[in-house]
VMD Tcl script that builds the backbone (N, CA, C; Angstrom):
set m [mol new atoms 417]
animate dup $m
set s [atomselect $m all]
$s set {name element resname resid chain x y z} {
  {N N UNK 1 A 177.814 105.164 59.773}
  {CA C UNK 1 A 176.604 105.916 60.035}
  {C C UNK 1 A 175.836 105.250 61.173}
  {N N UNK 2 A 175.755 105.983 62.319}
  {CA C UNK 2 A 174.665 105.659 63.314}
  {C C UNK 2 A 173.151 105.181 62.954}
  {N N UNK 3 A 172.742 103.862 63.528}
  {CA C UNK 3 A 171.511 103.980 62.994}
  {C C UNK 3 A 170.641 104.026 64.551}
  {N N UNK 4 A 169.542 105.138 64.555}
  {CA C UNK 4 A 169.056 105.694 65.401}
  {C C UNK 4 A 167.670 104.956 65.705}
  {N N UNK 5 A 167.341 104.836 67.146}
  {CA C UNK 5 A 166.192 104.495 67.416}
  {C C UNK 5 A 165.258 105.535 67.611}
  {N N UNK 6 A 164.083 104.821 66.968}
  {CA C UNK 6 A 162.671 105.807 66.733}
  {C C UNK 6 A 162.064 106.091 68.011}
  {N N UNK 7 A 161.892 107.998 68.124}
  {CA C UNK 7 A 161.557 108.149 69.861}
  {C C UNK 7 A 159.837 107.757 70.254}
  {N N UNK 8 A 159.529 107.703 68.890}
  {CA C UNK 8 A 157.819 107.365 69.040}
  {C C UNK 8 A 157.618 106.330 69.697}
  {N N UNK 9 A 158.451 105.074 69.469}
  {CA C UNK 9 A 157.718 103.926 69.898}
  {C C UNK 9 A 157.678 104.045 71.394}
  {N N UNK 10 A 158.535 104.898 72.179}
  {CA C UNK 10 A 158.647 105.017 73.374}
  {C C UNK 10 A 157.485 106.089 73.751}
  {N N UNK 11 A 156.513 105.558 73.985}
  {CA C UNK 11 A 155.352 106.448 74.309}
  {C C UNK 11 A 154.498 106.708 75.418}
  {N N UNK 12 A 155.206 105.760 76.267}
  {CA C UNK 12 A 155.254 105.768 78.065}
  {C C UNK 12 A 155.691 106.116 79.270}
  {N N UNK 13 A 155.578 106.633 80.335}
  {CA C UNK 13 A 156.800 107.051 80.936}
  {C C UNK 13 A 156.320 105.832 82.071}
  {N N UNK 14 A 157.465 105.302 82.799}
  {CA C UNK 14 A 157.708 104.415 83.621}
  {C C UNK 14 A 158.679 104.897 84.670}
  {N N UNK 15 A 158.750 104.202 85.818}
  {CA C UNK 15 A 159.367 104.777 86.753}
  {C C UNK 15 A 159.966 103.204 87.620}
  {N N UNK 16 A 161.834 102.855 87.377}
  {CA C UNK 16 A 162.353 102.345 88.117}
  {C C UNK 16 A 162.706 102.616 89.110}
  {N N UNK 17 A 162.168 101.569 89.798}
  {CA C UNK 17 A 162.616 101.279 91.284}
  {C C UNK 17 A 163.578 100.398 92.010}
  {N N UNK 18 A 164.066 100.418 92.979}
  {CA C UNK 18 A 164.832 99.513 94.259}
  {C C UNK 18 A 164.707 99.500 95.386}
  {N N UNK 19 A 164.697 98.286 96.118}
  {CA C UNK 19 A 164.542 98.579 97.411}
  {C C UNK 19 A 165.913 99.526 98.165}
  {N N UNK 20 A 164.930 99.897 99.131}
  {CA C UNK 20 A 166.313 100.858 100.154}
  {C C UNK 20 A 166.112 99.869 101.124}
  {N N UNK 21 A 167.147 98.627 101.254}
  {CA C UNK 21 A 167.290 98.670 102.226}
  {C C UNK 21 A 167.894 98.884 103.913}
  {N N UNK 22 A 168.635 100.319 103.480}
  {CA C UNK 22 A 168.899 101.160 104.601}
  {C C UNK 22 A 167.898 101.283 105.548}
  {N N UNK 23 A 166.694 101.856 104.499}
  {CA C UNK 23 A 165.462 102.554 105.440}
  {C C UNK 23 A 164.571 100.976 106.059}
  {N N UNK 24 A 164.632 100.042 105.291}
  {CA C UNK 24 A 164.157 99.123 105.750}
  {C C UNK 24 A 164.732 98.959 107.490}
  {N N UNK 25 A 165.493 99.164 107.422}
  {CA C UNK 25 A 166.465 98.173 108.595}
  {C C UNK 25 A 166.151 99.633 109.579}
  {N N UNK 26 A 166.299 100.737 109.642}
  {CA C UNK 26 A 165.975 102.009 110.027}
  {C C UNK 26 A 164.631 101.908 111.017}
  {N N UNK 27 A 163.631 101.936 109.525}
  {CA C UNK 27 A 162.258 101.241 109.787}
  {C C UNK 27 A 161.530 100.043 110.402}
  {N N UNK 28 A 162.407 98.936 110.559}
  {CA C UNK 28 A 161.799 97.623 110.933}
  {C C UNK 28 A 161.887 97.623 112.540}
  {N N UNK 29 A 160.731 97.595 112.697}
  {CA C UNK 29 A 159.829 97.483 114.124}
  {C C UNK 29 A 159.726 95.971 114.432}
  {N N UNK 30 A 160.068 95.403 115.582}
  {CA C UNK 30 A 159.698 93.956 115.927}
  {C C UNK 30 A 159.961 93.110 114.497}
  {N N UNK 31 A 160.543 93.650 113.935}
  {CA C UNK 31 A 160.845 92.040 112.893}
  {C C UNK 31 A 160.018 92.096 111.919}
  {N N UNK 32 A 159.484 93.428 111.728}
  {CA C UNK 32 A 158.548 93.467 110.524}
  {C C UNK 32 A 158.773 93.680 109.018}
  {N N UNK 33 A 159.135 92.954 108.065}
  {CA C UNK 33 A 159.753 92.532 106.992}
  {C C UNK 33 A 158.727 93.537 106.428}
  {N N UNK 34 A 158.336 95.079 105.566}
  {CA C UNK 34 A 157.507 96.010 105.020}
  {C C UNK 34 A 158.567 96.174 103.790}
  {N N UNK 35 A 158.722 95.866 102.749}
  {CA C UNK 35 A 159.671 96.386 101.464}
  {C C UNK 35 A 159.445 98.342 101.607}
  {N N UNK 36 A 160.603 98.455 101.476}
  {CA C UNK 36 A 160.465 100.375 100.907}
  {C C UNK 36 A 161.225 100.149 99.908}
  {N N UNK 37 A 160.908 100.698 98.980}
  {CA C UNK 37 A 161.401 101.100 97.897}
  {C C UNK 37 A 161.135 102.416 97.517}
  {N N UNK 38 A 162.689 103.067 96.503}
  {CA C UNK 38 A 163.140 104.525 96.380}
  {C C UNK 38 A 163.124 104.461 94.789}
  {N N UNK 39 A 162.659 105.581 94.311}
  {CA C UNK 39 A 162.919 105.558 92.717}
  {C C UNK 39 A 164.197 105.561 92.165}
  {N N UNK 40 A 164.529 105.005 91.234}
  {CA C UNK 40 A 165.492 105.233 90.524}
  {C C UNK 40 A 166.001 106.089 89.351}
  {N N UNK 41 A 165.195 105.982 88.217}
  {CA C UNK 41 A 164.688 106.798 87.239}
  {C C UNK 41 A 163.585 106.924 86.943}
  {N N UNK 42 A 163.063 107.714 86.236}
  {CA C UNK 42 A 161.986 107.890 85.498}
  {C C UNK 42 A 162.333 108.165 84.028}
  {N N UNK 43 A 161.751 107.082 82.990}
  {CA C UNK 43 A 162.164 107.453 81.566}
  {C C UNK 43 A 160.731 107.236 81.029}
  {N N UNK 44 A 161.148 107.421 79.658}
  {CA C UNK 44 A 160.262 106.709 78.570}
  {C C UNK 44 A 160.633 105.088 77.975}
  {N N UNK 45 A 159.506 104.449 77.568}
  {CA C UNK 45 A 159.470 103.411 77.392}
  {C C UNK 45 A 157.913 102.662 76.696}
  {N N UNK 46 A 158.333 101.539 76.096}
  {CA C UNK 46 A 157.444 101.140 75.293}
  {C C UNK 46 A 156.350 99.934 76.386}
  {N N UNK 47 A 155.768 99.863 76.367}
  {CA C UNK 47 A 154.873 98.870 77.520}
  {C C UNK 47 A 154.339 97.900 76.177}
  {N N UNK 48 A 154.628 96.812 76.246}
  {CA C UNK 48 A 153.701 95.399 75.489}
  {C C UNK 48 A 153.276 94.136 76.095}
  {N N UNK 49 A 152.215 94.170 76.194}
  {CA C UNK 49 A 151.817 92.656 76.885}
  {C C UNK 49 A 152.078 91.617 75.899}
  {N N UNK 50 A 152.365 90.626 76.813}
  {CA C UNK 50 A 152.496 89.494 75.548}
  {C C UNK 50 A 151.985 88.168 75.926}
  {N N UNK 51 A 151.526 87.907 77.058}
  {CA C UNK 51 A 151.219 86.616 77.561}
  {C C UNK 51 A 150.444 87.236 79.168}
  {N N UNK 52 A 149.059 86.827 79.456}
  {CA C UNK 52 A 148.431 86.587 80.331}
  {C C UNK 52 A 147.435 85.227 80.790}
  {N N UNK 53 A 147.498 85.134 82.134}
  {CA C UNK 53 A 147.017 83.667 82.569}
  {C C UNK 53 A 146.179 83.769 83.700}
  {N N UNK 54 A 145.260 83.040 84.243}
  {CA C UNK 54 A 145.039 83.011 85.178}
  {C C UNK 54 A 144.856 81.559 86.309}
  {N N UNK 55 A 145.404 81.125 87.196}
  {CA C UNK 55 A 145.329 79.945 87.926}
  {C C UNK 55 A 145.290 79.773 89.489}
  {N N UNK 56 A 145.000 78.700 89.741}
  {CA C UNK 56 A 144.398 78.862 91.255}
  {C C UNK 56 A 145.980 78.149 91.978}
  {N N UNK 57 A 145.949 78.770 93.086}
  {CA C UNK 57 A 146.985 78.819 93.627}
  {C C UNK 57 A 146.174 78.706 95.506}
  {N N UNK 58 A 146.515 77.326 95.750}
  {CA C UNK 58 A 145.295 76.890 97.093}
  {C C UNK 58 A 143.798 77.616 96.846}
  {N N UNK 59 A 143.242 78.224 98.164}
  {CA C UNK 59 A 142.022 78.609 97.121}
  {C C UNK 59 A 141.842 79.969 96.617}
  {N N UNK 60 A 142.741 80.558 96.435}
  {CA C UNK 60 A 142.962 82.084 95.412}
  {C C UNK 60 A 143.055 81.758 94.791}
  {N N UNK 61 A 142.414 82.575 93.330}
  {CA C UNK 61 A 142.555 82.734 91.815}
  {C C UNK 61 A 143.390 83.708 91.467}
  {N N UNK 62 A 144.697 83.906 90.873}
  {CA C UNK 62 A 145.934 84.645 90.627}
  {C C UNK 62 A 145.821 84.773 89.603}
  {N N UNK 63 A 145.764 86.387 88.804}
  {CA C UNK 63 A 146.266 86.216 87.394}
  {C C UNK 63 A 147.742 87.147 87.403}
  {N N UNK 64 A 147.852 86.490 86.487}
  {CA C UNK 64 A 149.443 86.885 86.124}
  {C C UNK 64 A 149.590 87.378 84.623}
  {N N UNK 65 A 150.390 88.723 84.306}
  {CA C UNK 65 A 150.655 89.014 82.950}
  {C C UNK 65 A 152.319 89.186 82.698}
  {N N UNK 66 A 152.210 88.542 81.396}
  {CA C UNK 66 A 154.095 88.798 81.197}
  {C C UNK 66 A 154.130 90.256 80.444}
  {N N UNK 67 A 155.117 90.779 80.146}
  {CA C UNK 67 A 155.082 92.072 79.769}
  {C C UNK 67 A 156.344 92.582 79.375}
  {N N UNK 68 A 156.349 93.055 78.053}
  {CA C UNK 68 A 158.181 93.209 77.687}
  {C C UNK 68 A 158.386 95.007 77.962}
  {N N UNK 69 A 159.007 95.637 78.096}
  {CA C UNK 69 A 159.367 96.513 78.290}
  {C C UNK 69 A 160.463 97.179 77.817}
  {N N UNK 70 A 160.344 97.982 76.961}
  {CA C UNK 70 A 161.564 98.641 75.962}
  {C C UNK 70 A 162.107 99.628 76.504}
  {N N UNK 71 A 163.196 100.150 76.626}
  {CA C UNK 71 A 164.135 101.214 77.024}
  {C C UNK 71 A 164.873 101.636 76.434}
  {N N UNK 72 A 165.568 103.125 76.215}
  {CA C UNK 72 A 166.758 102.729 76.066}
  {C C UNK 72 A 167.889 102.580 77.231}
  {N N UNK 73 A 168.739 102.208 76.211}
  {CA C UNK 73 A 169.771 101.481 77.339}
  {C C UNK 73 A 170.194 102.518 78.989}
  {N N UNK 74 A 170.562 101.940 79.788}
  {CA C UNK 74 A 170.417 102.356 80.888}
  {C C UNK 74 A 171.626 101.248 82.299}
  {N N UNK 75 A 172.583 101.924 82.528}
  {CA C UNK 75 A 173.616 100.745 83.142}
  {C C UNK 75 A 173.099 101.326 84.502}
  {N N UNK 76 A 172.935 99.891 85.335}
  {CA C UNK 76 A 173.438 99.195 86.274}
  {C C UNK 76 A 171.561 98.554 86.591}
  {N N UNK 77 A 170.459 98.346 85.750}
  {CA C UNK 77 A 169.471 97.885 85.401}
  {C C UNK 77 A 169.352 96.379 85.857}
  {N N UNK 78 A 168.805 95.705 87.330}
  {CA C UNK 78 A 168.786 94.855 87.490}
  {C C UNK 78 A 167.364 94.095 87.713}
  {N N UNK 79 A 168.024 92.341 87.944}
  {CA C UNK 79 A 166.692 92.029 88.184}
  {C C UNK 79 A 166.302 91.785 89.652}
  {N N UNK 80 A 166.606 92.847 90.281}
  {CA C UNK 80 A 166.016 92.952 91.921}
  {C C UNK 80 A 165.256 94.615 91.705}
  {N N UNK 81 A 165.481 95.016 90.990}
  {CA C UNK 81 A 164.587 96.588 90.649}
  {C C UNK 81 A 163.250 95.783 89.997}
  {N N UNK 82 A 162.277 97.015 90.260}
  {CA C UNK 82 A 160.540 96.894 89.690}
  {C C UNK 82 A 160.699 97.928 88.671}
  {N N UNK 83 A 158.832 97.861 88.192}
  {CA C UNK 83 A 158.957 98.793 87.693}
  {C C UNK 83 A 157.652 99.593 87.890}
  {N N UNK 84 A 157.064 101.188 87.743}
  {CA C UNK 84 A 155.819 101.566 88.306}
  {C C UNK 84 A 155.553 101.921 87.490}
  {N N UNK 85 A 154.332 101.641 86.472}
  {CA C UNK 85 A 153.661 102.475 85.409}
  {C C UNK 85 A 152.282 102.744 85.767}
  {N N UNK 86 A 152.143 104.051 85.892}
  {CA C UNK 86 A 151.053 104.604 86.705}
  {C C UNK 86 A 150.716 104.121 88.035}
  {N N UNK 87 A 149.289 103.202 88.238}
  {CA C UNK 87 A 149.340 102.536 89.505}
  {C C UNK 87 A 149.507 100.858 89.518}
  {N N UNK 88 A 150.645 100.231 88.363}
  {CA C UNK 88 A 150.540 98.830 88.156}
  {C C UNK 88 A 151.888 98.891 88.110}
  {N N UNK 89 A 152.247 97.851 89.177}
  {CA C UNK 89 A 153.783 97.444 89.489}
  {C C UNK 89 A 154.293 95.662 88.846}
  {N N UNK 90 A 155.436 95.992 88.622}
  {CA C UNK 90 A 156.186 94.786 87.553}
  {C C UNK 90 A 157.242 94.264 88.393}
  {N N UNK 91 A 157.531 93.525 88.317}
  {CA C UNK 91 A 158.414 92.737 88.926}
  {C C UNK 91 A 159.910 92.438 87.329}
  {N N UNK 92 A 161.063 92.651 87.470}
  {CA C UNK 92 A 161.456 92.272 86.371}
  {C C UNK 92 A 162.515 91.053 86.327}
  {N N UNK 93 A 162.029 89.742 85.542}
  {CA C UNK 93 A 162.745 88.821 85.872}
  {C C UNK 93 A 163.653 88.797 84.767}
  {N N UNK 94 A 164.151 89.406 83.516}
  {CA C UNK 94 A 165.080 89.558 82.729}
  {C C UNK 94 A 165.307 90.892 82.273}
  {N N UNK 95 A 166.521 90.742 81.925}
  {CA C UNK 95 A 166.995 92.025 81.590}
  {C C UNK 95 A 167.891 91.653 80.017}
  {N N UNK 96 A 167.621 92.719 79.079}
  {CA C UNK 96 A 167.976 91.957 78.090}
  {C C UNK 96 A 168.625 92.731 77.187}
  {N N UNK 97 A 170.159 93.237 76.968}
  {CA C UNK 97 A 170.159 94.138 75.859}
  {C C UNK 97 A 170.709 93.199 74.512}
  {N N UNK 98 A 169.467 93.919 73.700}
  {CA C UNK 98 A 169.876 93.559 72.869}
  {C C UNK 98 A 170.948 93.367 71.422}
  {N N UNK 99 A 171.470 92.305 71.227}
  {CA C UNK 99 A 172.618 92.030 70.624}
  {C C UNK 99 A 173.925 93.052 71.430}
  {N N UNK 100 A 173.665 92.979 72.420}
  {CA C UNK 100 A 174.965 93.261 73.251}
  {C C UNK 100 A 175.121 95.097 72.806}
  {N N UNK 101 A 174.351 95.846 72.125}
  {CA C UNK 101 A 175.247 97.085 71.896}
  {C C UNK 101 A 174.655 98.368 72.516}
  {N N UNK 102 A 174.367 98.049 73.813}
  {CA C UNK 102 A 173.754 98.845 74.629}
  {C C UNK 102 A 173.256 100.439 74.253}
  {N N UNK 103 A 172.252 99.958 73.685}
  {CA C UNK 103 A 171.157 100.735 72.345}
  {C C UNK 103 A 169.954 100.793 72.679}
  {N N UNK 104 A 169.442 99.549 73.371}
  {CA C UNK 104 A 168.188 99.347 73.855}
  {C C UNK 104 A 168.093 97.993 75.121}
  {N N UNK 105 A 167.114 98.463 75.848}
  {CA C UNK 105 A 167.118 97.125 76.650}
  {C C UNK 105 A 165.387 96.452 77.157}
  {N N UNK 106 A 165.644 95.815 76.724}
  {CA C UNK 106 A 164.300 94.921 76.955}
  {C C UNK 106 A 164.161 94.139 78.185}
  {N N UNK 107 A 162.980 94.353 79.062}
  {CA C UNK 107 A 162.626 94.171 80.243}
  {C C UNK 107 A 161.314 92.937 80.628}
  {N N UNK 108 A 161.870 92.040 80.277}
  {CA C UNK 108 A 160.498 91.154 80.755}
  {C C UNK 108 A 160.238 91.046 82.211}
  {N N UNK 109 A 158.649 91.481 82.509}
  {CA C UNK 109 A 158.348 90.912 83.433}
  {C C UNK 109 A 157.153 90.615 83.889}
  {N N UNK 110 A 156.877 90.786 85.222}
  {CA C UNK 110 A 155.746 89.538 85.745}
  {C C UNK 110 A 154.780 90.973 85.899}
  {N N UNK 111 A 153.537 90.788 85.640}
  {CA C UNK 111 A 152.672 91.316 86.726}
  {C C UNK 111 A 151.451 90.538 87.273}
  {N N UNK 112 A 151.565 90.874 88.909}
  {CA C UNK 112 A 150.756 89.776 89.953}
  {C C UNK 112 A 149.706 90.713 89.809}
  {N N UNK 113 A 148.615 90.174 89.792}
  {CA C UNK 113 A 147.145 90.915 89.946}
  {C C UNK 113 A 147.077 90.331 92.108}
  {N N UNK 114 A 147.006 91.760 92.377}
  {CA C UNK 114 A 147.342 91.640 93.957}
  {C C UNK 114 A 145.252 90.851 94.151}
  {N N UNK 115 A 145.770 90.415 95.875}
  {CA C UNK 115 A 145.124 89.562 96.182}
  {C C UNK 115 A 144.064 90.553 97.228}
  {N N UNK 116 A 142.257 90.751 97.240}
  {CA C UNK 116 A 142.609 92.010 98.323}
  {C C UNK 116 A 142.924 90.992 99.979}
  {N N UNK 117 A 142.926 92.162 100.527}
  {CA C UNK 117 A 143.371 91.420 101.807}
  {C C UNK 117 A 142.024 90.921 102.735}
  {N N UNK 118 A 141.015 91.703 102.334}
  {CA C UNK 118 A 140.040 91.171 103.204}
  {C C UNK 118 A 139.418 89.931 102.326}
  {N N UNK 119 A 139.246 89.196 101.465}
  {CA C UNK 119 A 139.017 88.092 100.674}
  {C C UNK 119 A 140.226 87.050 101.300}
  {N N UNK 120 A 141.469 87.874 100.996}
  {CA C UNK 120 A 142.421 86.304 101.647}
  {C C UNK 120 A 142.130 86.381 103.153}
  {N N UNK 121 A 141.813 87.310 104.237}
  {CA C UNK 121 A 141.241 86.636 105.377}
  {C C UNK 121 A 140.011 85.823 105.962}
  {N N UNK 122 A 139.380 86.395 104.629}
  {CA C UNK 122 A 138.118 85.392 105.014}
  {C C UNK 122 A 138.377 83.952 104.469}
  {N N UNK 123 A 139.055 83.704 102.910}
  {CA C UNK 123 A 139.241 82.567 103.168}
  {C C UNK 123 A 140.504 81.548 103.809}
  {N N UNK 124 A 141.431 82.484 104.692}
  {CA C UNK 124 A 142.014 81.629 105.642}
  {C C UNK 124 A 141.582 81.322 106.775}
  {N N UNK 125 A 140.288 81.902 107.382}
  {CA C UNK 125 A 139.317 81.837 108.446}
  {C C UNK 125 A 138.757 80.997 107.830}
  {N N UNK 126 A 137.852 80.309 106.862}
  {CA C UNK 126 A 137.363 79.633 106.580}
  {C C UNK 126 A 138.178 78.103 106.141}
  {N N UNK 127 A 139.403 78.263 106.118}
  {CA C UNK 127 A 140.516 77.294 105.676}
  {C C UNK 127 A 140.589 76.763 107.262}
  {N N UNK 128 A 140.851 77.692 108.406}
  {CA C UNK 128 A 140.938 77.423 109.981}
  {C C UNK 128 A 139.672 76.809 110.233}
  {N N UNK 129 A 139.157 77.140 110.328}
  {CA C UNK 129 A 137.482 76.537 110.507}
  {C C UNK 129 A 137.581 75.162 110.003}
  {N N UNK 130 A 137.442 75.268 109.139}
  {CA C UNK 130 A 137.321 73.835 108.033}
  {C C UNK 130 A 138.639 72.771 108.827}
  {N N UNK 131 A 139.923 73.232 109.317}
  {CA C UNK 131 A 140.785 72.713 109.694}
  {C C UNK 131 A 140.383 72.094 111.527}
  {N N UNK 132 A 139.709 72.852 111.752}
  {CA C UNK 132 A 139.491 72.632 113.368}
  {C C UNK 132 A 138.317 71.939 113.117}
  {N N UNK 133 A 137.335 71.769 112.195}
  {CA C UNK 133 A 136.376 70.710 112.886}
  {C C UNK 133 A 136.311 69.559 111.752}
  {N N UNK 134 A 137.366 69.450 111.256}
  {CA C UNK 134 A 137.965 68.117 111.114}
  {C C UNK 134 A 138.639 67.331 111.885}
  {N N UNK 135 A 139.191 68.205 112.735}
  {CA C UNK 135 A 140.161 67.573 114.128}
  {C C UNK 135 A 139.598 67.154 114.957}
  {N N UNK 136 A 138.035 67.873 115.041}
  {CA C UNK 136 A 137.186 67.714 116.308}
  {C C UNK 136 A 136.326 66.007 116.035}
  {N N UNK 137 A 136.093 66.265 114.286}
  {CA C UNK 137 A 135.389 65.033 114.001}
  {C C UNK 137 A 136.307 63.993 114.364}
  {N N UNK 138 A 137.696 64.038 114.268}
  {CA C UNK 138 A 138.795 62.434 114.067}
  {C C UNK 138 A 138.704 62.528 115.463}
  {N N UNK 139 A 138.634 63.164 116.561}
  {CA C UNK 139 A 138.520 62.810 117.874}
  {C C UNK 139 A 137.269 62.581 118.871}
}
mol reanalyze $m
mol bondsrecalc $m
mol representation Tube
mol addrep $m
């Protein structure tokens, strides 16, 4: 007798991704490294946080959340694919089926709380600054 997984717990829809990098190479102007990425599927799936942190990383504050991710099973699921749930992107550093009987697969991964861009230029202008008239003082 089959024993069946419950469709409730899957109460999310998520959307895997990969990079293309065809279009990358297509696309890349002067050497400009831009990721594209193409969908892969779109399923259902269970979303659980399980561990969040936050730490300074030079002078940015980074938080980071781990996050397991339930599926069902699904072949050729790697860990160079993301993942998009609504507007919050995952990075997935394991891939996991469990007890081998490709039934379900569990997805841990990272999510980076992005940095904005005008905060990291002001404080690398202020990192330059700070760097040039230290040079000016030792001379």
């Amino acid at each position: 007798m089959a024993i069946m997984i419950k469709a409730g717990k899957y109460n999310k829809v998520i959307t895997l991704q990969k990079r293309d990098y065809d279009k990358e190479r297509k696309n890349n102007t002067y050497g400009a490294l831009r990721p594209i990425w193409k969908n892969v599927a779109t399923v259902r799936a269970s979303v659980e946080p399980l561990q969040g942190r936050e730490y300074f990383s030079g002078p940015f504050q980074i938080g980071e959340n781990i996050v397991r991710i339930r599926l069902r099973y699904l072949e050729g699921i790697t860990r160079k694919m993301r993942i998009r749930y609504g507007n919050r992107l995952f990075d997935i550093y394991s891939v996991i089926d469990s007890m081998e009987s490709h039934r379900e697969l569990q997805l841990m991964c990272k999510e980076e709380k992005p940095i904005k861009a005008e905060m990291m230029m002001l404080d690398i202008n202020l990192t330059i600054d700070e760097i040039k008239s230290a040079l000016k003082s030792r001379s």
